[in-house]
C-alpha positions in Angstrom: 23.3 3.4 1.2 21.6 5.9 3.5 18.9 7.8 1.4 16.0 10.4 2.3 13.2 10.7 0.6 10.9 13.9 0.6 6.9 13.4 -0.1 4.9 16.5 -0.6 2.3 15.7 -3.6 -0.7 15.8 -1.7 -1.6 16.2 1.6 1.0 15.1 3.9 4.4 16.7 4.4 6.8 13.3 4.8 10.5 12.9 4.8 12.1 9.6 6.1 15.5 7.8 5.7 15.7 4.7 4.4 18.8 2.2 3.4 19.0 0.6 -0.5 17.6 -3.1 1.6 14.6 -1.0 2.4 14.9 -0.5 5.7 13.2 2.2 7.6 15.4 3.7 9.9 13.2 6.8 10.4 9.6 7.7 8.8 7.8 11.4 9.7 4.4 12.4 8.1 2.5 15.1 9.0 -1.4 15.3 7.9 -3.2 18.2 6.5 -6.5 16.7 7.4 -7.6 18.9 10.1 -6.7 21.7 7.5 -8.9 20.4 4.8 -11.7 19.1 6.6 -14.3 22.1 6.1 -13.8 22.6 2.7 -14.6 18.3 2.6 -11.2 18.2 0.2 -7.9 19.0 -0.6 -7.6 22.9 -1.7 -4.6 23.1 -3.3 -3.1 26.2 -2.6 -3.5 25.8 1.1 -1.7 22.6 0.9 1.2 24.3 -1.1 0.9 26.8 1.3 1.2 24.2 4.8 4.1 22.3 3.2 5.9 25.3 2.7 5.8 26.0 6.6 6.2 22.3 7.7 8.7 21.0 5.0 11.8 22.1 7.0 10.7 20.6 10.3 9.9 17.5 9.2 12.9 16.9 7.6 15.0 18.1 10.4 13.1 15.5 12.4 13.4 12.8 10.2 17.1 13.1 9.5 16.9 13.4 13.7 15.2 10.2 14.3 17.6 8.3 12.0 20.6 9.7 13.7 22.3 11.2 10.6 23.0 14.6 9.3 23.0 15.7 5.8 26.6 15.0 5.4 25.9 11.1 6.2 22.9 10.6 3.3 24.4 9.1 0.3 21.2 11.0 -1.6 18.1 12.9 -1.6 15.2 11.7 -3.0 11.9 13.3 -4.2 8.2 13.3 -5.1 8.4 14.8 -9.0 5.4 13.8 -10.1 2.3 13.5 -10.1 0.7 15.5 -7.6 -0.5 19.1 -7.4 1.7 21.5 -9.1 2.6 23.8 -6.4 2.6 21.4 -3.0 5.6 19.4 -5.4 7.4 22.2 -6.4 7.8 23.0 -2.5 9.1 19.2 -2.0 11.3 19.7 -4.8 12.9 23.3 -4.1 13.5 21.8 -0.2 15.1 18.3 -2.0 17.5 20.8 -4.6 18.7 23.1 -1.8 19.5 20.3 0.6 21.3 18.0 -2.0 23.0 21.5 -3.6 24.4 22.4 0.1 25.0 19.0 1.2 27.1 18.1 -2.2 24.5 15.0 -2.6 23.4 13.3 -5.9 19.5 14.4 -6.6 16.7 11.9 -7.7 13.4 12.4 -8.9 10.4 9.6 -7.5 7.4 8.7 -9.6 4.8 8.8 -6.7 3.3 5.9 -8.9 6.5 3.9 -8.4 7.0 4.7 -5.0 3.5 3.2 -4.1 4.2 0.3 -6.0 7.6 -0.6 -4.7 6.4 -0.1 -0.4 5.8 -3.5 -0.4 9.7 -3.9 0.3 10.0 -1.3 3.0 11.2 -3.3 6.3 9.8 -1.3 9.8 10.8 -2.6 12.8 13.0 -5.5 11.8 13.3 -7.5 8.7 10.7 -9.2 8.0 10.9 -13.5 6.7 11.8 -13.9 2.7 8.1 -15.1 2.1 6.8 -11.1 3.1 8.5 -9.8 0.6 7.3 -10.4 -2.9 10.0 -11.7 -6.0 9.2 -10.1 -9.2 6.6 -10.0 -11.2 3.9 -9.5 -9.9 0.3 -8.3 -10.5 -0.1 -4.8 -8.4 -3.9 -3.1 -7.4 -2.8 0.4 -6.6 -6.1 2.8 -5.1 -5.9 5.7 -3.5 -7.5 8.7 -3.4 -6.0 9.7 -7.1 -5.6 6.9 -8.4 -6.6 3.7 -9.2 -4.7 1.1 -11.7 -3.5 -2.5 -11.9 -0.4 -2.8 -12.7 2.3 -5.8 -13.8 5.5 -4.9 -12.1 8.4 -6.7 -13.7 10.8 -4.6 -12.3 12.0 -1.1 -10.1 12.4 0.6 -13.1 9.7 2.7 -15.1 10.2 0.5 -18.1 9.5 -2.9 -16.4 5.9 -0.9 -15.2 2.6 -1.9 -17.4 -1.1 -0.7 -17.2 -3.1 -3.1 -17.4 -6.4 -1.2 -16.4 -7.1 1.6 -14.5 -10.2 4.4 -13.8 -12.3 5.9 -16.0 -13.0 8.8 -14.1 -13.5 8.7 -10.2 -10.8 7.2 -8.3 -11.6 4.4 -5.7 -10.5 6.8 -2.8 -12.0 10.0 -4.2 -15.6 7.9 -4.7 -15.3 7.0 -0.7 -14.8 10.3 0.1 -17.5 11.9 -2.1 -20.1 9.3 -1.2 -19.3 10.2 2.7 -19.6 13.2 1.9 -23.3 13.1 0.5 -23.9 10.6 3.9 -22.8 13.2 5.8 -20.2 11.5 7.5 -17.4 14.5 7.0 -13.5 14.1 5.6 -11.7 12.0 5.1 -14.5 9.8 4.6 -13.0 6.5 3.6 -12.1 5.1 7.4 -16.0 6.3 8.2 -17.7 4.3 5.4 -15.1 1.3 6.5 -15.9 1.5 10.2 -19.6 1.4 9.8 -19.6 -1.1 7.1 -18.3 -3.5 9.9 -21.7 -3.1 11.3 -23.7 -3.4 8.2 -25.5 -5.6 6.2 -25.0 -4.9 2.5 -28.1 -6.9 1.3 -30.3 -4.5 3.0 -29.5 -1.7 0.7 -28.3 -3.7 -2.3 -31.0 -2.1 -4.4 -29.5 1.9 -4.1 -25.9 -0.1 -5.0 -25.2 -1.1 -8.5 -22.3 -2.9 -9.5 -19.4 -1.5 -10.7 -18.3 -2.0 -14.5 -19.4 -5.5 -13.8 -17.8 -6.5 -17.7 -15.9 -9.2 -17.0 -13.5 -8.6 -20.3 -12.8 -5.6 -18.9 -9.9 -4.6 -16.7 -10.9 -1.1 -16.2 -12.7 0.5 -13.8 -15.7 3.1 -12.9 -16.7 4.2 -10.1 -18.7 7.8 -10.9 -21.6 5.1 -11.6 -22.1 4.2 -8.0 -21.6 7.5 -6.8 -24.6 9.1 -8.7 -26.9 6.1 -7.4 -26.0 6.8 -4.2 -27.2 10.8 -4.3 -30.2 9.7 -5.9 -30.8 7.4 -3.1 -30.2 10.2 -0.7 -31.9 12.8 -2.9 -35.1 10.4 -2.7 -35.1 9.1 0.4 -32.6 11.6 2.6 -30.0 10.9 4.5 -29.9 7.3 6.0 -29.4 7.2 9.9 -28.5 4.3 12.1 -28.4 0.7 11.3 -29.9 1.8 7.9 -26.6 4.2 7.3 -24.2 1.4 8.5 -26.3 -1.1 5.4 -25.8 1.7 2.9 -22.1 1.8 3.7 -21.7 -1.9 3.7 -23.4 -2.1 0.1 -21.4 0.7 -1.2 -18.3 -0.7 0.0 -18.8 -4.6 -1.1 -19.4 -3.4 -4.5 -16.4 -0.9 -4.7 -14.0 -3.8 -2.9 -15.5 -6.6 -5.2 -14.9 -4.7 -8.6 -11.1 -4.2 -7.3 -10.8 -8.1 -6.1 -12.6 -9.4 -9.2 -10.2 -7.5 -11.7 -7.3 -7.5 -9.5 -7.6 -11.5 -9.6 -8.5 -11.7 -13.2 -5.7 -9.9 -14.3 -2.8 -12.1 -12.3 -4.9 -15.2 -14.1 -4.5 -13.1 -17.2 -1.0 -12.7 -16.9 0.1 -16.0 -15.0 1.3 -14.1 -12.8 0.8 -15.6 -9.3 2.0 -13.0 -6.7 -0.8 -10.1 -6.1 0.4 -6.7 -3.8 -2.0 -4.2 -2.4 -0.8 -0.6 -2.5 -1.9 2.9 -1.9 -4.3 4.7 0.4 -7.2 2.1 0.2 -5.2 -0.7 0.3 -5.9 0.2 4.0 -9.1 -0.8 3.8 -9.9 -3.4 6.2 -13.0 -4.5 3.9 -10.5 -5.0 0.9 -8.0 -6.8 2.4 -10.0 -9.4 4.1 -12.0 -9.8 0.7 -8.9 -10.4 -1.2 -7.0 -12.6 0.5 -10.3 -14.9 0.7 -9.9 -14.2 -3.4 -6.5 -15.4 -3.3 -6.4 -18.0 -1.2 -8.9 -19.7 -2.9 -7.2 -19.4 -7.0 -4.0 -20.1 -5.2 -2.3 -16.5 -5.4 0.6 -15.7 -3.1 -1.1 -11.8 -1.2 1.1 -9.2 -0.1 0.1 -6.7 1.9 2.5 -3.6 3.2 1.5 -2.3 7.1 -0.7 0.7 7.1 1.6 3.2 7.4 3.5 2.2 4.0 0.0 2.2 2.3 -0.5 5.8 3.0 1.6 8.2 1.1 5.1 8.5 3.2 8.3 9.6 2.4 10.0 6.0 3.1 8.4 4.6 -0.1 9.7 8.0 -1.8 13.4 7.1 -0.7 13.6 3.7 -1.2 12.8 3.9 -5.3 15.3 6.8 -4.8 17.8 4.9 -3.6 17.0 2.1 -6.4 17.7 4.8 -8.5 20.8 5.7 -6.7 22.1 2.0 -6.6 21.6 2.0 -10.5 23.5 5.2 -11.5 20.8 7.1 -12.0 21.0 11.3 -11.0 18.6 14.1 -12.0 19.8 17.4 -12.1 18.8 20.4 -10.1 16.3 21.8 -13.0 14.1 19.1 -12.1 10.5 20.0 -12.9 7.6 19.1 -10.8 5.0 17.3 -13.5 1.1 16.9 -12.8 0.9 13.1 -14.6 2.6 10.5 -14.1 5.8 8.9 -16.2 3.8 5.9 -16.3 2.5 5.0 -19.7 -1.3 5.1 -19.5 -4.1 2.6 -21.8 -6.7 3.5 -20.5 -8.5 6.4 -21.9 -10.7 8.2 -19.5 -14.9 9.1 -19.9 -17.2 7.2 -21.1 -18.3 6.0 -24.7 -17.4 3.1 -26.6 -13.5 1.3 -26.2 
């Protein structure tokens, strides 16, 4: 089964073909940064407004690359939800017309799910059994939206679980606002991760709290850490130098240990003793190397997808697709972009007592 898949929920206009297995047989994104860089975030109607213009090509080239036309798919798949209203419905309209003209079954993607399930895509080769996790498994997904642990049982929405996730900022969205105050431009997350290689955390520990430090608790905060670093700025200015690379190196430990520490504590929780990485910050050179120390030593099996299936891409979006597909599932062409996800949520966001 030869399915693509169609991202546009955010900032990058993806498409790429994929088979039921999971392997990759083409992958295109192309990035809106430059595009949102001076405003220091996504604006959403200009996104809307760049998918419209780029969806097209990028699909051309991505059915291109695989070597199939529309007539060879088996199905389209698409980013429904969550995401910005208008950058999905441009995915979505682009998905409907190709299926409609092609005579191809329609599915819908939970961009949720799709993040959760890139663990399986295969690039380049297949990769051994033992890179590839069995179900279940414990799941830390952070991004720039979002930021949840999960307990995947299964593909399937149903076989999904929160087990904690933000009460406000996400993990991503905190990097990028906190570069922002530091001055160090958008996207900020690579920034803050490149010069915390330099630092020395313990040299700024004091403008760092921890984060949600409960350890009871499964759920996260991260607008905390954010304020103490503008009042740190606000009193002191803008850090520069070795004393910039500390700040980012404290801000960073104590963002990457609140995710190890719960993402850990929840597999133990569970007895669950697989643990995947997924989404945006699951790039994060700092996190990874933190939790697979975490793993290794409580005896948890890590699995980590490459970079480019951590980012949002449209080969995660076809592969659940094609799950979908493989299990008779088919959407019709009134599918609706929504804002939240299908994912049942237990974690009530703001502050105040639980």
């Amino acid at each position: 089964m030869r399915v693509l898949g169609i991202e546009t929920s955010c900032d990058e206009t993806a498409a790429a073909v994929v088979t039921e297995g999971g392997d990759v047989l083409s992958d295109v994104v192309r990035s809106q940064v430059a595009l949102h860089a001076p405003y220091g975030g996504v604006v959403p109607e200009v996104a809307a407004r760049d998918h419209a213009r780029a969806v097209v090509p990028v699909v051309r080239e991505a059915l291109s690359r695989a070597g199939v036309a529309a007539a060879d798919l088996d199905g389209v798949a698409v980013t429904s939800r969550p995401g910005l209203a208008g950058a999905l419905l441009v995915g979505l309209q682009a998905a409907k017309g190709l299926a409609w003209a092609a005579g191809k079954p329609l599915v819908g993607v939970d961009h949720l799910v799709g993040h959760l399930l890139a663990v399986f895509l295969r690039r380049g080769g297949a990769p051994p059994p033992e890179e590839r996790p069995s179900f279940p498994y414990v799941a830390l997904l952070a991004s720039g939206g979002h930021t949840a642990i999960y307990r995947v049982d299964g593909p399937s929405l149903d076989a999904i679980r929160e087990l904690g996730a933000t009460r406000d900022d996400a993990a991503g969205e905190a990097f990028d606002k906190v570069a922002k105050l530091l001055g160090l431009g958008y996207p900020g997350g690579p920034v803050v991760d490149r010069l915390a290689a330099t630092g020395n955390a313990a040299a700024a520990s004091e403008a760092v709290p921890a984060v949600m430090a409960r350890k009871e608790s499964l759920e996260f905060s991260f607008s905390g850490i954010k304020s103490a670093v503008a009042r740190h700025v606000a009193k002191r200015g803008r850090p520069e130098g070795q004393a910039l690379h500390d700040l980012c190196a404290a801000f960073q430990g104590a963002v990457v240990d609140a995710l190890v520490q719960k993402t850990v504590r929840a597999a133990r929780v569970e007895g669950v003793e697989r643990v995947v990485l997924a989404g945006g910050v699951a790039a994060n050179r700092g996190l990874r190397a933190r939790m697979a120390a975490a793993c290794e030593r409580r005896g948890l099996a890590l699995f980590v997808p490459p970079f480019a299936s951590c980012t949002d891409n449209g080969a995660m979006i076809a592969y659940a697709g094609a799950l979908r597909l493989a299990a008779g599932e088919r959407d019709a062409l009134d599918l609706a972009p929504e804002t939240r996800t299908a994912l049942p949520r237990v974690t009530r966001k703001g502050g105040g007592a639980r």
